[in-house]
N, C-alpha and C positions, 0 to 999 in steps of 0.2 A: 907492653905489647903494642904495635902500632895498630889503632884502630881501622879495620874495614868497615866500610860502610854498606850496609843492606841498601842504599839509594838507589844503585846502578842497578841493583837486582829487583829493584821491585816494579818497574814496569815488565818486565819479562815476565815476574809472575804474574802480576795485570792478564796479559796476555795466556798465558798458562790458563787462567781461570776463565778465559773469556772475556775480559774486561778491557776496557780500551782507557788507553790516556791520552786522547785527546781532546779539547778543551770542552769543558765543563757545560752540558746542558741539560737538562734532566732525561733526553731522552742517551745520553752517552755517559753519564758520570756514574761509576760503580756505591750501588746504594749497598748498604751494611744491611747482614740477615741480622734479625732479633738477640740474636747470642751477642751481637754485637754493642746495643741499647748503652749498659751501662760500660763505663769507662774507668777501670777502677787503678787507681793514680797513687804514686808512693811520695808522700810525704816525710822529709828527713829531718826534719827540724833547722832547717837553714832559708835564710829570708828571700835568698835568690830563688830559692827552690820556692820556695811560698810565693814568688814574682810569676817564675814561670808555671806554676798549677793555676794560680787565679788566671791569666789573660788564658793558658789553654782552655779552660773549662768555662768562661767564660760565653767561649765561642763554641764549645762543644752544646752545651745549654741551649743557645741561640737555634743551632743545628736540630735538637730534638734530642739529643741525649743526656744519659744522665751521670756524671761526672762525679767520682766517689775518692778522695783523696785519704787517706791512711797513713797516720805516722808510723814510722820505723825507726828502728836502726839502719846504718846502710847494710850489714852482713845479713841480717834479717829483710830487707827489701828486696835483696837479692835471691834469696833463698824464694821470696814469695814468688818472683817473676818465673823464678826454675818451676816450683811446683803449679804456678797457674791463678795462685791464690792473690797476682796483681798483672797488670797490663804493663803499665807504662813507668817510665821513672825518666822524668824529663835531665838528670843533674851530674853526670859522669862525668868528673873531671879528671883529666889525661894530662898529664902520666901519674899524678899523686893516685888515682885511685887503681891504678892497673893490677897493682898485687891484689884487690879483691876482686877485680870483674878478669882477670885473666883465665882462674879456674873454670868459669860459666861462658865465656867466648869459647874456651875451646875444645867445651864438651859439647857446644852445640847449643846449650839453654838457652841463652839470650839470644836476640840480636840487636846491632849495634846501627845506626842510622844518626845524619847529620855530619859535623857536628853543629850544635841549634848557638853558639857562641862558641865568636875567636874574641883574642885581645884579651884574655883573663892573666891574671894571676894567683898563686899559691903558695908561699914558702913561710920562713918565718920572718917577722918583721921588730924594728925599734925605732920608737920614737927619733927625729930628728936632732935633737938636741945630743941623741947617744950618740948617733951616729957621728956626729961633730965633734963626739970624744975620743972618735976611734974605734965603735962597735962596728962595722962595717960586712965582717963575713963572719962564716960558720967558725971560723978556727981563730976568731977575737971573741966571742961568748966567753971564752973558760977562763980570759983576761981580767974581765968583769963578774966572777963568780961572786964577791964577797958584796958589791952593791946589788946585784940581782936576788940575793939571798941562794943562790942556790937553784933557781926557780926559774921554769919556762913555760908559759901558760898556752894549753890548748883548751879542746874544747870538748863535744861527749866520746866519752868513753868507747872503746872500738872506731872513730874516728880512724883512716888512714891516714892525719896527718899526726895525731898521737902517733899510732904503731910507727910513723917515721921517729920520730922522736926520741919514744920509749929504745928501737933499734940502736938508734946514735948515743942513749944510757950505758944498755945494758954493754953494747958490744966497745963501748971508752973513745967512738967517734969524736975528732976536733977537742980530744981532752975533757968531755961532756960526764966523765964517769960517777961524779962526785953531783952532780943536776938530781932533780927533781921533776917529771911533771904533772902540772898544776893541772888535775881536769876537771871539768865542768860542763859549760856548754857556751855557746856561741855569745847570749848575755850575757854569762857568769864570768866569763872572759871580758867581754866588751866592758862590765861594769869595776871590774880591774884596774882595766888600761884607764878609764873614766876619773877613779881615785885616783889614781899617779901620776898621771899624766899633768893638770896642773900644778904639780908639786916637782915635775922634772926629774921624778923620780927612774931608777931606771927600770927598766922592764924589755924582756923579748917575749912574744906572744905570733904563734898562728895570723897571718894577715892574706887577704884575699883581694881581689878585684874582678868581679862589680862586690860593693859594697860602701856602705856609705863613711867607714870608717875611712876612707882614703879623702871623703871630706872635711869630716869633723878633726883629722887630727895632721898632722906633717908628718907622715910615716916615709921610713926608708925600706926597700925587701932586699934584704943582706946575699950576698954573693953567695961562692962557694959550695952551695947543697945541692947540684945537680947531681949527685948521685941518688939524692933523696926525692927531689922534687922535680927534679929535671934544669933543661939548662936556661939559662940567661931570665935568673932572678923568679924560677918558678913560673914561664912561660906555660900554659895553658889552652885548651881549646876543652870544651863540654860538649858531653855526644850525648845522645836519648839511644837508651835500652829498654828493650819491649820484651816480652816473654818468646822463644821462638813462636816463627809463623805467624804473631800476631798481624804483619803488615797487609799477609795475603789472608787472613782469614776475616778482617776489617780493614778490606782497602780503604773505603771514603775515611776513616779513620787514618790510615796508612797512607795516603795521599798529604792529612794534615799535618803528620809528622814529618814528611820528606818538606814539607813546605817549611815547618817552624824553623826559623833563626830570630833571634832576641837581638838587636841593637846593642854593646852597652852599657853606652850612655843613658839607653832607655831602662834599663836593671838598676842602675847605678841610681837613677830619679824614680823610681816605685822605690826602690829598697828606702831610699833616703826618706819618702814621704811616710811608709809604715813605720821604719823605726824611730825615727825623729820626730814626725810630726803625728804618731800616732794615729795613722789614719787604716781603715781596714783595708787589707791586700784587694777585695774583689772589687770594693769601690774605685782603690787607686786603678786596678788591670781596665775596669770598666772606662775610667774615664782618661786612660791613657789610650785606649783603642779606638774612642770616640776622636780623639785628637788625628788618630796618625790612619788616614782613610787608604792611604798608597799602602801599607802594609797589610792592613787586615784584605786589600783587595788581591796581595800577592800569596797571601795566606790562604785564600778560599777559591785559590786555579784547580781547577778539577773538582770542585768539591761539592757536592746538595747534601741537600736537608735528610733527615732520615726518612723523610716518604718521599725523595727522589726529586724536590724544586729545584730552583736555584742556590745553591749555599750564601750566596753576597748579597743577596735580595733579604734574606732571613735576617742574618747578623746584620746589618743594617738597619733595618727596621728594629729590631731590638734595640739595639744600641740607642737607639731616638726617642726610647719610652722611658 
């Protein structure tokens, strides 16, 4: 389903409610009622998503509120944002995830805003060296059945890039009928590719971008699965979905979302420093935001503090303690 975005609509309802969007001073910035305080954020178990929760909450913190991230499932994140039971889910990737958020765009539950990252990727991937064998698209896999074992590794379970997969099994997609796949989760996967990868062994596995495995390893994203993943090698864009009406029922909140876009290169460098160098997501957001001052100031147009300051004045100061 091609994503609309709440963007264009949400100063109209600005307006609607009384609220003005123009620029940011405390006595014109739309301040959030108390129902609005806590922020409560879905968590999927993916590093990007861990990237983008740290820097947003980061600066929601700074703001005065208080930032409650929750891991899920995604059909369960979804389900919460429908019944009210979460706010925000910064990580909807388009078009791999359409068959789950289509049912909830078009009953009305969500809405969809941004999207907060372009330039991603999503399909399945092989090592380089396969591909220099010939692994190249969806319909060379079943080529390679007897080195691969049979086997195509994703990641957890209800994953829509499984349910792609698991589809291309059951229904004997690119000759796949005789496949396997491997679930687990994003590690479980990662520490897979890990073991075989210097042994040159083969493997196809779920691969992505931003993520730091497009460093650690010479990956190729195999042709041919647009019908699965969409066209030109799992092209992407990530949109933020919010429980309906959340925009207009916390503008200055809804203000930061119309504002978040992620760099990324800047995704790609948090992701790398948490998984790789082991370092904690809020400290890398923290000190990734202290770096990059032109963003956090395009970040905080229209926005104050939850008692109505300056918002850039707040994060700022924070940021220097």
């Amino acid at each position: 389903m091609k994503k609309t975005s709440l963007a264009p609509t949400l100063a109209a309802g600005f307006l609607c409610l009384g609220l003005t969007t123009a620029p940011a001073t405390a006595a014109h910035a739309a301040t959030d009622p108390q129902s609005c305080q806590t922020v409560r954020m879905a968590d999927i178990g993916w590093t990007d998503n861990e990237v983008q929760n740290a820097v947003f909450s980061n600066i929601l913190t700074a703001l005065g509120y208080t930032p409650k991230s929750t891991l899920f499932a995604e059909e369960v994140a979804y389900a919460g944002l429908q019944n009210n039971q979460l706010d925000i889910f910064l990580d909807d990737w388009t078009p791999s995830m359409d068959s789950i958020t289509d049912p909830y765009e078009k009953a009305g539950t969500i809405d969809v805003m941004g999207p907060d990252l372009t330039g991603a990727k999503y399909t399945l991937v092989v090592p380089t060296y396969l591909y220099n064998e010939g692994l190249k698209s969806f319909a060379d896999i079943q080529k390679f059945g007897a080195q691969l074992n049979y086997n195509i590794y994703g990641i957890e379970p209800g994953n829509d890039g499984n349910e792609h997969i698991l589809k291309m099994i059951q229904e004997n997609k690119f000759g796949l009928g005789k496949f396997h796949l491997v679930q687990s989760s994003e590690a479980g996967m990662l520490s897979e590719v890990a073991r075989l990868y210097p042994q040159k062994k083969a493997i196809v596995f779920l691969g992505w971008e931003p993520e730091p495995m497009n460093v650690t390893y010479s990956l190729q994203y195999l042709s041919g699965g647009h019908e699965f993943f969409g066209p030109n090698e799992g092209a992407a864009k990530i949109y933020i979905n919010t429980r309906h009406g959340y925009a207009a029922q916390c503008p200055n909140v809804g203000t930061m979302l119309k504002n978040f876009n992620l760099p990324i290169d800047a995704e790609n460098a948090m992701m790398y420093s948490i998984q790789i160098k082991g370092e904690k997501a809020d400290d890398v957001a923290k000190t990734w935001l202290k770096a990059n001052p032109a963003w956090v100031q395009a970040e905080l147009a229209n926005v104050v503090t939850t008692t109505g300051q300056p918002g850039l004045a707040a994060v700022t100061s924070a940021l220097a303690n």
